[in-house]
Kinemage of the C-alpha trace (Angstrom):
@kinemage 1
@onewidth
@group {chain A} dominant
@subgroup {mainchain}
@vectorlist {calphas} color= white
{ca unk a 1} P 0.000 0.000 0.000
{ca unk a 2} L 2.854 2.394 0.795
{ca unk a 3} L 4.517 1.730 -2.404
{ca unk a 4} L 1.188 2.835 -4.110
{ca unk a 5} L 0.883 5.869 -2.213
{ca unk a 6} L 4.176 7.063 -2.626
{ca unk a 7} L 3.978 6.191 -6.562
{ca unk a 8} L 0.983 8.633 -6.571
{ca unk a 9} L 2.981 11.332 -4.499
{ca unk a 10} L 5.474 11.135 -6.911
{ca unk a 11} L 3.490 11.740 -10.552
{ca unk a 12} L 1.870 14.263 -8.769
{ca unk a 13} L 5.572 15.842 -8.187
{ca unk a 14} L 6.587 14.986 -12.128
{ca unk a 15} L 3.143 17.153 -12.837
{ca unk a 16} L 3.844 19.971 -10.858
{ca unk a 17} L 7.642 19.791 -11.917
{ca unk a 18} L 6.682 20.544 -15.449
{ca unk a 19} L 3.901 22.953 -14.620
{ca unk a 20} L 6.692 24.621 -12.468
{ca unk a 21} L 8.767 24.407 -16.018
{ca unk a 22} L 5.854 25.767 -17.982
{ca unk a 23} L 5.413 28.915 -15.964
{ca unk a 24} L 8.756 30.116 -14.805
{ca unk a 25} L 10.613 28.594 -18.188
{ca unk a 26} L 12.878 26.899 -15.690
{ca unk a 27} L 14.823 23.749 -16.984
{ca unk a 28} L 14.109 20.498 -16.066
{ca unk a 29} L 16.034 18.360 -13.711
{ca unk a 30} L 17.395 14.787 -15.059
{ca unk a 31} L 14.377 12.388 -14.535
{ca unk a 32} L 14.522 9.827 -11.399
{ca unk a 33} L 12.975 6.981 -12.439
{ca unk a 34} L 9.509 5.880 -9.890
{ca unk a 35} L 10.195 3.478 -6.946
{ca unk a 36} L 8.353 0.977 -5.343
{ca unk a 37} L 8.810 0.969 -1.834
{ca unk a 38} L 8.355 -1.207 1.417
{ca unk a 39} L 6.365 -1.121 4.507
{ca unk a 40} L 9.918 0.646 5.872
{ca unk a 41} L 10.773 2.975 3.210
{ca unk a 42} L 13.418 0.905 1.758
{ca unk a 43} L 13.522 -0.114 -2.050
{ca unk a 44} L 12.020 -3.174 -3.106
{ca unk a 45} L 14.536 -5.490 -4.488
{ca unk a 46} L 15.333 -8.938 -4.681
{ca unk a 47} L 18.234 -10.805 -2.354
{ca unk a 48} L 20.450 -11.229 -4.816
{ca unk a 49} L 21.216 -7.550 -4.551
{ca unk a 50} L 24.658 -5.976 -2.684
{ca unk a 51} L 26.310 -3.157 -2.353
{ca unk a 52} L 28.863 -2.483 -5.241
{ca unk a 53} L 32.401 -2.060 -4.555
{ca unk a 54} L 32.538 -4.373 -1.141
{ca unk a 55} L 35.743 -5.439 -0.147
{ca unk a 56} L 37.309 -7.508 2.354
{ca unk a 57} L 38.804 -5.306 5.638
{ca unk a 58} L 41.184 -8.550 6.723
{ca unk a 59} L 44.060 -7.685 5.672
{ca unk a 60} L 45.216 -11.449 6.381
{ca unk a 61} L 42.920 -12.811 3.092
{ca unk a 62} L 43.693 -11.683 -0.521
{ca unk a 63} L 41.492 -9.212 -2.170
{ca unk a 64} L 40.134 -9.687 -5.363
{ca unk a 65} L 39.882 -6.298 -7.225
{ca unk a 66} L 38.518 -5.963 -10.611
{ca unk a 67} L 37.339 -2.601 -12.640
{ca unk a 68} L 33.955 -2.923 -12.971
{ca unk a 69} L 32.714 0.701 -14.454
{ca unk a 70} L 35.348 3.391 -15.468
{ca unk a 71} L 35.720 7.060 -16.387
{ca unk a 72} L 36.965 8.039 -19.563
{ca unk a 73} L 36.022 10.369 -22.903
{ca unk a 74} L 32.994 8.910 -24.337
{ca unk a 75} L 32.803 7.867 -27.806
{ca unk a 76} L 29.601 9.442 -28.792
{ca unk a 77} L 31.820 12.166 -29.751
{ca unk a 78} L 34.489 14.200 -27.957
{ca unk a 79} L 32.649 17.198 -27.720
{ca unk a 80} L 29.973 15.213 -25.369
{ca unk a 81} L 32.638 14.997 -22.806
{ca unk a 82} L 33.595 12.047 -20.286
{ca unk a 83} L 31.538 8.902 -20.143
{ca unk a 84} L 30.871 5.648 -18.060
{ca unk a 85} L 32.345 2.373 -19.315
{ca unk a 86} L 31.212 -1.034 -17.937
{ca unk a 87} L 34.720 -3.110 -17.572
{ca unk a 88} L 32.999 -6.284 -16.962
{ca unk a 89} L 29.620 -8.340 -17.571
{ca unk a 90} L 26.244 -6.677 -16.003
{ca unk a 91} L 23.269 -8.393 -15.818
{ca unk a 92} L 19.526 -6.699 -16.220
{ca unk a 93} L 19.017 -5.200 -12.178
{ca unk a 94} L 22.495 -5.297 -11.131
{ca unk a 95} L 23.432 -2.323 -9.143
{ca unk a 96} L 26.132 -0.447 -11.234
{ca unk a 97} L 26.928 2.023 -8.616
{ca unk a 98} L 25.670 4.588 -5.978
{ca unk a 99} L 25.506 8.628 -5.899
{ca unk a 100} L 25.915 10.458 -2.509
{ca unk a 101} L 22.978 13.597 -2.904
{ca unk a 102} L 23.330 16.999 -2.124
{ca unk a 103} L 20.135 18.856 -1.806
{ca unk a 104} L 19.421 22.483 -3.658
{ca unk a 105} L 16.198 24.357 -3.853
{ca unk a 106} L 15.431 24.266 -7.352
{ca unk a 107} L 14.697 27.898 -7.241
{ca unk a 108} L 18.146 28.188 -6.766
{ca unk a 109} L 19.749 25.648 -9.236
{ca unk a 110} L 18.170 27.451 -12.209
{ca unk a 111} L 20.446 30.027 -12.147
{ca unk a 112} L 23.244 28.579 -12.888
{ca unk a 113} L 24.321 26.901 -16.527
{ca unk a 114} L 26.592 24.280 -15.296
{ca unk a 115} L 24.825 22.513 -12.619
{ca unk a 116} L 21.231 22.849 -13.985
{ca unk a 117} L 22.694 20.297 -16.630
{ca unk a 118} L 23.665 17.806 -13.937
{ca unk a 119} L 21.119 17.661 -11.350
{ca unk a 120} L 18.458 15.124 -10.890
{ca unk a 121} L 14.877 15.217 -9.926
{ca unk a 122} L 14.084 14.068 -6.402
{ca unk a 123} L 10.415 13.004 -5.120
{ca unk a 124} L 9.555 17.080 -3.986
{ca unk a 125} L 9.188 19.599 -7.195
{ca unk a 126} L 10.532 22.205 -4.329
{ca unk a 127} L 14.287 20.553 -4.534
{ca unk a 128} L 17.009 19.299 -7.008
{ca unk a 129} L 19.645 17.162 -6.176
{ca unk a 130} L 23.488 17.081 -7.136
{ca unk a 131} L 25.346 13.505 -7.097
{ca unk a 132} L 28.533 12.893 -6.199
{ca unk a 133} L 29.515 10.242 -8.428
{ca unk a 134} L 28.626 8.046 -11.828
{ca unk a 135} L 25.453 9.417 -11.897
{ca unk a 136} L 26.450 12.595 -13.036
{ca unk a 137} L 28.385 11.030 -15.227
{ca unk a 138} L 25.913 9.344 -17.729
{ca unk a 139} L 25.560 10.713 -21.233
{ca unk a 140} L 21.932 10.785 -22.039
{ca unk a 141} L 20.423 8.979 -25.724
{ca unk a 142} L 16.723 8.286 -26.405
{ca unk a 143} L 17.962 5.119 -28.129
{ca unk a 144} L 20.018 2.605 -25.902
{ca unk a 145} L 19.510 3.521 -22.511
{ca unk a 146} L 21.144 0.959 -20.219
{ca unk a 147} L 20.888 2.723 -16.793
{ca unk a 148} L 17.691 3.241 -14.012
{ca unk a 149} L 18.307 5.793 -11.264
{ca unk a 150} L 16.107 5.059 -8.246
{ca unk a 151} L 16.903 5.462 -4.588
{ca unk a 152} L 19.401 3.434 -2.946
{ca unk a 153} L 18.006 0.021 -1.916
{ca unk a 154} L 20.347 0.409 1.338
{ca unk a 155} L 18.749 3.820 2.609
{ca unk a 156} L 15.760 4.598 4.610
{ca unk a 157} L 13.927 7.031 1.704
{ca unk a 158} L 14.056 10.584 3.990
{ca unk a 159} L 11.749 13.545 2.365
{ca unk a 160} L 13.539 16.400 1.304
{ca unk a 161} L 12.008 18.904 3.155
{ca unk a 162} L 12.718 17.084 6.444
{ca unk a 163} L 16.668 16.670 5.380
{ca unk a 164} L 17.501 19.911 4.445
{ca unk a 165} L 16.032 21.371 7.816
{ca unk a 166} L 18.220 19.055 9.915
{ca unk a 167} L 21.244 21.161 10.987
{ca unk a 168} L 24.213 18.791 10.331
{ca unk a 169} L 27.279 20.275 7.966
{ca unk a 170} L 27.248 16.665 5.391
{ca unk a 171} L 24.721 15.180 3.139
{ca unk a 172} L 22.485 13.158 4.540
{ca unk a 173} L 19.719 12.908 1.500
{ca unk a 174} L 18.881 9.640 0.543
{ca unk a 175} L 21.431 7.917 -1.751
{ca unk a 176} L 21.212 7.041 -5.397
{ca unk a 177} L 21.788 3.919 -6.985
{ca unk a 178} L 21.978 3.049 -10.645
{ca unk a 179} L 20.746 -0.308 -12.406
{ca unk a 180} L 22.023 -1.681 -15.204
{ca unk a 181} L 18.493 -2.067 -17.603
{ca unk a 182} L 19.800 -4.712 -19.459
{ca unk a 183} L 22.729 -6.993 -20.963
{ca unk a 184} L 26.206 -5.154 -20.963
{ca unk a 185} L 29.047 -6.042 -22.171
{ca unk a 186} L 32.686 -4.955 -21.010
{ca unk a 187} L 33.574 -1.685 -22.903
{ca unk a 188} L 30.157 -0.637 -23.867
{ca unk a 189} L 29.143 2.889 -22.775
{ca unk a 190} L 26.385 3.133 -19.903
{ca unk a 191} L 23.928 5.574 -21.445
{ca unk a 192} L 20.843 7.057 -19.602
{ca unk a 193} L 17.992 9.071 -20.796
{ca unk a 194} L 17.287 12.558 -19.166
{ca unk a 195} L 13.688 12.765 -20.318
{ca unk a 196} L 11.623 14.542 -22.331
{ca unk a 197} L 10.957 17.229 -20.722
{ca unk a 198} L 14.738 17.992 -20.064
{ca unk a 199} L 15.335 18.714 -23.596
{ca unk a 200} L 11.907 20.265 -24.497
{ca unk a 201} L 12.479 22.686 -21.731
{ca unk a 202} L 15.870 23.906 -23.069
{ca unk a 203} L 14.073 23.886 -26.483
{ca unk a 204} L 16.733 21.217 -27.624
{ca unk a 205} L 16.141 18.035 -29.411
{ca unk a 206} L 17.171 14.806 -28.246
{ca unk a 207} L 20.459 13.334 -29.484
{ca unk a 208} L 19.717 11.586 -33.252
{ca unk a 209} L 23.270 10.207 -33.845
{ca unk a 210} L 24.113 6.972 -34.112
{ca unk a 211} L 25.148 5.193 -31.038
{ca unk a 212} L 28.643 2.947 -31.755
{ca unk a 213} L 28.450 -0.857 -32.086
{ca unk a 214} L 30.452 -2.383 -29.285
{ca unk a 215} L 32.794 -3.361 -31.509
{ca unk a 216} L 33.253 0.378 -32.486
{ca unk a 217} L 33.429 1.385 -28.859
{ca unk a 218} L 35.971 -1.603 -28.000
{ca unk a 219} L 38.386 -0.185 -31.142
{ca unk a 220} L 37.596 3.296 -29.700
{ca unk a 221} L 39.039 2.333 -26.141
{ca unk a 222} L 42.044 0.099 -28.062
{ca unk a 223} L 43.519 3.066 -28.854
{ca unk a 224} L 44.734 4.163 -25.484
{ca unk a 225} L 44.243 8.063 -26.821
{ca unk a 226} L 42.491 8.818 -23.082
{ca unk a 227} L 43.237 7.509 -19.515
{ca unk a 228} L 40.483 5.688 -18.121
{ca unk a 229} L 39.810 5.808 -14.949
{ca unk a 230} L 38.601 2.966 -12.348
{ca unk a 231} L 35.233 4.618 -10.470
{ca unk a 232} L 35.175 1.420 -7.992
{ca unk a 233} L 39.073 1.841 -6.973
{ca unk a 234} L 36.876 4.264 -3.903
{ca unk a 235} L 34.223 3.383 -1.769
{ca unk a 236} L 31.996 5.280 1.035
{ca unk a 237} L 31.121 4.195 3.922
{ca unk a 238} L 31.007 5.612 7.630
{ca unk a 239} L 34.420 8.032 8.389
{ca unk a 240} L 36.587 6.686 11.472
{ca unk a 241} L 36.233 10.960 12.307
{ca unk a 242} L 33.734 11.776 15.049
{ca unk a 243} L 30.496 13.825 13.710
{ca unk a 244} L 31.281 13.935 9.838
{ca unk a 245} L 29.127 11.524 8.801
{ca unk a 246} L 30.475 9.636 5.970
{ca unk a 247} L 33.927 9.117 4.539
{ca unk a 248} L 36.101 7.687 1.069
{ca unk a 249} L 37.847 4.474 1.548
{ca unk a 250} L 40.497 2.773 -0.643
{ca unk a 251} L 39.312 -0.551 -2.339
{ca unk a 252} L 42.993 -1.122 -3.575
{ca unk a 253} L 46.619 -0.142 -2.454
{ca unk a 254} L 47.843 2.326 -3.826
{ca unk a 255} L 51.962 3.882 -4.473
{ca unk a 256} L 52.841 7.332 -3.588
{ca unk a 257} L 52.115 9.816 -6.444
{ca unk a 258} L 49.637 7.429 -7.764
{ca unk a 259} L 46.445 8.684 -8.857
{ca unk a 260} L 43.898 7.573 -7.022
{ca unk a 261} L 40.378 8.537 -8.700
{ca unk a 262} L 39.573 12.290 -10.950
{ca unk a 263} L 36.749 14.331 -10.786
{ca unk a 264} L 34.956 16.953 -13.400
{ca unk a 265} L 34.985 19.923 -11.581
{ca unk a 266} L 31.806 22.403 -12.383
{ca unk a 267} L 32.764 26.075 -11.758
{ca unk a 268} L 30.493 28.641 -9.715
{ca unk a 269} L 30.404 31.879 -8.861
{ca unk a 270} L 31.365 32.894 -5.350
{ca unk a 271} L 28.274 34.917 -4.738
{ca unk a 272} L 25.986 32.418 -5.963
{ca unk a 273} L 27.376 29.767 -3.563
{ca unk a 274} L 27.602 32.782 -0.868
{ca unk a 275} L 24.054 32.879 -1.328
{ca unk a 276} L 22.745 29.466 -0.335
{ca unk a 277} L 24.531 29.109 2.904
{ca unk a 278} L 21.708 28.748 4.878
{ca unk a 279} L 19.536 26.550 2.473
{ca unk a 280} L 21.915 23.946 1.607
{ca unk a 281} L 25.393 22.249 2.829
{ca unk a 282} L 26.913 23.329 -0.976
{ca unk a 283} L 29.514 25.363 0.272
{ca unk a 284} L 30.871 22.463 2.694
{ca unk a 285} L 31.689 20.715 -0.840
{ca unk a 286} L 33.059 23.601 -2.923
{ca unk a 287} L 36.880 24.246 -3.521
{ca unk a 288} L 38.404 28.259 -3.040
{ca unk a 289} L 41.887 29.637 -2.430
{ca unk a 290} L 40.327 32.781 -0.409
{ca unk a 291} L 40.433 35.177 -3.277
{ca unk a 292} L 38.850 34.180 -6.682
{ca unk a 293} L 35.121 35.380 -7.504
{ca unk a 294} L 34.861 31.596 -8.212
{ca unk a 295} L 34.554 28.640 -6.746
{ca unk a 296} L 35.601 24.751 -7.564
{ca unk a 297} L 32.876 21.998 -7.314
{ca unk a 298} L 34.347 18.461 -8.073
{ca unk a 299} L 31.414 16.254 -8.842
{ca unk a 300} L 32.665 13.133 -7.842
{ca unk a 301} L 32.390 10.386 -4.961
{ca unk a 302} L 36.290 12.443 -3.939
{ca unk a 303} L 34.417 15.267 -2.256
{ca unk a 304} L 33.811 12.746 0.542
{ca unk a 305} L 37.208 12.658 1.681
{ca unk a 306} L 37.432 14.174 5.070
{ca unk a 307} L 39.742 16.552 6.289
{ca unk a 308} L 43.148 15.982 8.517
{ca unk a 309} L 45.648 18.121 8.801
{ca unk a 310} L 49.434 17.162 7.490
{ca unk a 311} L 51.264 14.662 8.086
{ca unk a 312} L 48.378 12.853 8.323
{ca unk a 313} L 46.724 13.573 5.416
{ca unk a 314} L 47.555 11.287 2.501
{ca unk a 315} L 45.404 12.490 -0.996
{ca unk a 316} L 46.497 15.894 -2.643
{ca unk a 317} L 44.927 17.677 -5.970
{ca unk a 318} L 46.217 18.475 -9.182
{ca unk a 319} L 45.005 19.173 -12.319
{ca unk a 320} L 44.363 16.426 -14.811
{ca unk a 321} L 44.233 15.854 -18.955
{ca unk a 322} L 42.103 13.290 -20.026
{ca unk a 323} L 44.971 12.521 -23.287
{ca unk a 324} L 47.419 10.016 -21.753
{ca unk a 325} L 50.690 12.088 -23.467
{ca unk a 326} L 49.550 14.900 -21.103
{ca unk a 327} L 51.811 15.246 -17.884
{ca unk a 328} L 50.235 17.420 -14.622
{ca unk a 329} L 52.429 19.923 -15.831
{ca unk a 330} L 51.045 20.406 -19.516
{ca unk a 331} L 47.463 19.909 -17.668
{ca unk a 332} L 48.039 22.674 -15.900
{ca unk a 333} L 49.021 25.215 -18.536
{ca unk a 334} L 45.934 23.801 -20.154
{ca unk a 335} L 44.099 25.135 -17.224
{ca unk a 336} L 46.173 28.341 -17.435
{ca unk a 337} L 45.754 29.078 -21.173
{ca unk a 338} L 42.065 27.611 -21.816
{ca unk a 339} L 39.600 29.904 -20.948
{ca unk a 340} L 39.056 33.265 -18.775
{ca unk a 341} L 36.403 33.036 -15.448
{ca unk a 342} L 33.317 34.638 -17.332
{ca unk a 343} L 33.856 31.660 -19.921
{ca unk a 344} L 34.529 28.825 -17.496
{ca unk a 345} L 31.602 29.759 -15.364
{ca unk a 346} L 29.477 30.188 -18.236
{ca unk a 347} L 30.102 26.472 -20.187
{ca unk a 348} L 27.474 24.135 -20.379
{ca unk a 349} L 29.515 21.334 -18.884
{ca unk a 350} L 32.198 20.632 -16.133
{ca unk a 351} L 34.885 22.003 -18.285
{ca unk a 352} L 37.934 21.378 -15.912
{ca unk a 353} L 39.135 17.920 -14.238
{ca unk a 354} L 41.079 17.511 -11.057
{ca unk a 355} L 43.240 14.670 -10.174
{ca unk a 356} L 43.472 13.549 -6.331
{ca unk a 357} L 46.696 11.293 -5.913
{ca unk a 358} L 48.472 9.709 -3.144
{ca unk a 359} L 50.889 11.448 -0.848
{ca unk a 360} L 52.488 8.265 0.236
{ca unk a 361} L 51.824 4.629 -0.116
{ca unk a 362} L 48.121 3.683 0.663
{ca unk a 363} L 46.936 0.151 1.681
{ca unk a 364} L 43.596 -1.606 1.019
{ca unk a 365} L 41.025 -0.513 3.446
{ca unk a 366} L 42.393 2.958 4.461
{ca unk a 367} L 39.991 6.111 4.652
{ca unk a 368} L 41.787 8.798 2.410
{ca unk a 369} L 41.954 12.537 4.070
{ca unk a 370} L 43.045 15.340 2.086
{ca unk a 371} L 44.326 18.547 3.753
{ca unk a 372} L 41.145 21.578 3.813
{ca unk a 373} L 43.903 23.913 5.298
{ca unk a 374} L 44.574 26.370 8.096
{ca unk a 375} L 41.358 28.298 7.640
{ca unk a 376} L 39.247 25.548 7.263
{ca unk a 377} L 40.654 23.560 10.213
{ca unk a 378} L 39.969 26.520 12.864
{ca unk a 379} L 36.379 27.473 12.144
{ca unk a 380} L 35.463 23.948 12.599
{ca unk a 381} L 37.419 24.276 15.823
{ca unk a 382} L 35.322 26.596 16.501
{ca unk a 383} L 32.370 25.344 15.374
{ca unk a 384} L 32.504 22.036 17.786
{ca unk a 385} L 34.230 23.850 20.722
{ca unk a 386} L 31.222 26.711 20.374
{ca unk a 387} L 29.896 24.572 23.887
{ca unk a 388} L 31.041 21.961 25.776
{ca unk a 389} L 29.706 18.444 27.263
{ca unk a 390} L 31.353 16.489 30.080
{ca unk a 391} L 33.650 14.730 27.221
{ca unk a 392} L 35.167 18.495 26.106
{ca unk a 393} L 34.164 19.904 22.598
{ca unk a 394} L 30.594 19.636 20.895
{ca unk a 395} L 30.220 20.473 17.373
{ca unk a 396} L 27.215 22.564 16.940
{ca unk a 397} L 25.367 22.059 13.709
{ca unk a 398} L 25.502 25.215 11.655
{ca unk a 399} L 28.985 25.314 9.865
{ca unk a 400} L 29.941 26.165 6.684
{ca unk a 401} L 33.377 27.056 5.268
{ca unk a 402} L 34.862 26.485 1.734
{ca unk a 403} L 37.675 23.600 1.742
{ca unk a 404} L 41.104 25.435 1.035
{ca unk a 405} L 43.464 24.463 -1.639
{ca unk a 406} L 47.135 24.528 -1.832
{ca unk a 407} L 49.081 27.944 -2.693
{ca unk a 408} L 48.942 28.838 -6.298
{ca unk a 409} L 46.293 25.897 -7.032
{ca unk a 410} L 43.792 27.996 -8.591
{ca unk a 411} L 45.628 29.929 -12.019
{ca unk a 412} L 46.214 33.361 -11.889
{ca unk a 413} L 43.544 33.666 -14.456
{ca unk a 414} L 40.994 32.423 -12.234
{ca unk a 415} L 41.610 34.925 -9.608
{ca unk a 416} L 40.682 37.558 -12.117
{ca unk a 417} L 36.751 39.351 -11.798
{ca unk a 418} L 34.731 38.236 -13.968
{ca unk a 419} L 33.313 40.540 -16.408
């Protein structure tokens, strides 16, 4: 009965959605597919279903690690960006991956290019939700679509409206998880559709070209032009930090300097994430070196590494080229020389990519920390020592602060005003 109930609440949502769309010509969010849920609020599936990317903790047994999906330029055409690669066999219904969500009022979302492109629906027309991780990921065709976005199976469904009112500093919407919808073979592109209403509300057609055989896309990979890059290498689950929720994991060892996973980083303006403080934990995510009208947003399961300061943090960024004769040096001046702030903010996708890469060797099972900096460090110092409990410090829950980066990350170009 519940599942019926909430099936109604939701095409009643979808309705007012593109009534919403109708009105304000607002775009469309990325259609989430309709769930069926249980007497608990927990997805409906079968037992046969796990969660991807498990791995054995005893170090004392040998852990089998395999590329199942990876990140690389799709071969739709280069001008569509990165896509998601299946690097094994996936059956109809197995889970492909899961999204962490970050809630935005979809007021809000609208006025900005880049992420109105890459946020979902969720089940209340009032919100929009960005995922961290392969679900952003998915290039969208009418014909061919091999992925189903639903809530995660492994979640207890929370409405929006009651999650972004709860006054904790990390997400804590309801995860995504992403079905394979049928047969797929390894080296075949995952491809999802937005929706109709998506395109019809930009005024845009759906994609008509051809989609590659496999065969095409298999010669397409063979020629080692772009790195791919392993999306299971990383896994969340809960941090070994006190009151930050959730952290990123290694799933493999890994050698200093190694790269360990890269995300498609959607640029912002500072105002506009300034803005939303109070209405959403964005600005917890978001990347700034305490100058630039901008700011960084890496899109990617990576923005779930916690924070710890040095020596004990053991990820650091760079920038990243997708072409494998690229070095981090030549990606850089790529960064440097490719476009001013007023374009980069403006583009209608992610258009930059950061690497995070190991500091020093990294074994299986290890929660990865990257270092927020100085700044960031003391006003959530403050924030948790703002009272105090019989065990010393209590972080309050209002805090936001942007995560610091490195001296010199950001280009000097991106530190200019934008016009």
């Amino acid at each position: 009965m519940l599942g019926i109930v909430f099936y109604l609440i939701y095409f009643q949502c979808v309705l007012s959605t593109i009534e919403n769309v109708k009105e304000n010509k607002q775009v469309a969010s990325i259609t989430i597919d309709e769930v069926i849920l249980d007497g608990e609020g927990m997805l409906e599936l079968g037992d046969e279903h796990s969660r991807p990317h498990q791995y054995q903790d005893n170090s004392s047994q040998p852990v089998q690690h395999y590329c199942s999906i990876f990140l690389t330029i799709s071969n739709l055409s280069e001008e569509v960006g990165r896509g998601v690669f299946a690097g094994k066999f996936f059956r109809p219904n197995e889970i492909i991956d899961e999204s962490m969500s970050l809630l935005i009022p979809f007021t809000d979302v609208s006025q900005t290019r880049q992420l109105m492109d890459y946020v979902y629906g969720c089940h209340d027309e009032n919100y929009s939700v960005i995922q961290f991780g392969s679900a952003s990921f998915f290039n969208s065709h009418p014909n061919g679509r091999a992925v189903q976005n639903h809530i995660s199976p492994f979640d207890v469904y929370k409405p929006a409206s009651e999650a972004i009112q709860e006054p904790i500093p990390f997400l804590n919407y309801t995860d995504m998880a992403l079905f394979a919808l049928r047969y797929m073979e390894p080296g075949e592109e995952f491809l999802n559709y937005y929706g109709n209403q998506w395109y019809a509300s930009r005024g845009i057609d759906p994609p008509a070209q051809r989609i590659p055989t496999i065969e095409e896309q298999r010669r397409f990979l063979d020629t080692n032009k772009y790195h791919r890059v392993c999306l299971n290498d990383i896994a969340v689950r809960a941090s070994s930090i006190d009151n930050v929720g959730r952290g990123l994991f290694a799933t493999k060892s890994y050698m200093q300097g190694e790269i360990i996973t890269v995300s498609p980083v959607a640029v912002l303006n500072k105002t506009f994430v300034d803005s939303l403080a109070y209405r959403t934990v964005l600005q917890n995510y978001c990347l700034w070196d305490g100058k630039a009208p901008i700011v960084l947003l890496p899109i990617s399961k990576a923005m779930m590494t916690n924070h710890q300061s040095p020596p004990d943090n053991n990820v650091a960024m760079q920038w990243f080229s997708w072409l494998v004769e690229d070095n981090a040096q030549i990606a850089r001046e790529k960064v440097e020389a490719k476009w001013n702030v007023t374009e980069l903010v403006e583009s209608p996708v992610c258009p930059l990519d950061i690497a995070f890469y190991a500091t020093r060797d990294i074994e299986v099972g290890e929660e990865l920390f990257l270092d927020y900096g100085e700044e960031w460090e003391e006003a959530w110092r403050s924030a948790r020592c703002h009272s105090f409990d019989d065990s010393g410090c209590e972080r309050i829950g209002m805090f936001r602060s942007y995560i610091g980066v490195s001296e010199g990350f950001f280009p000097s170009d991106l530190s200019k005003a934008t016009n």
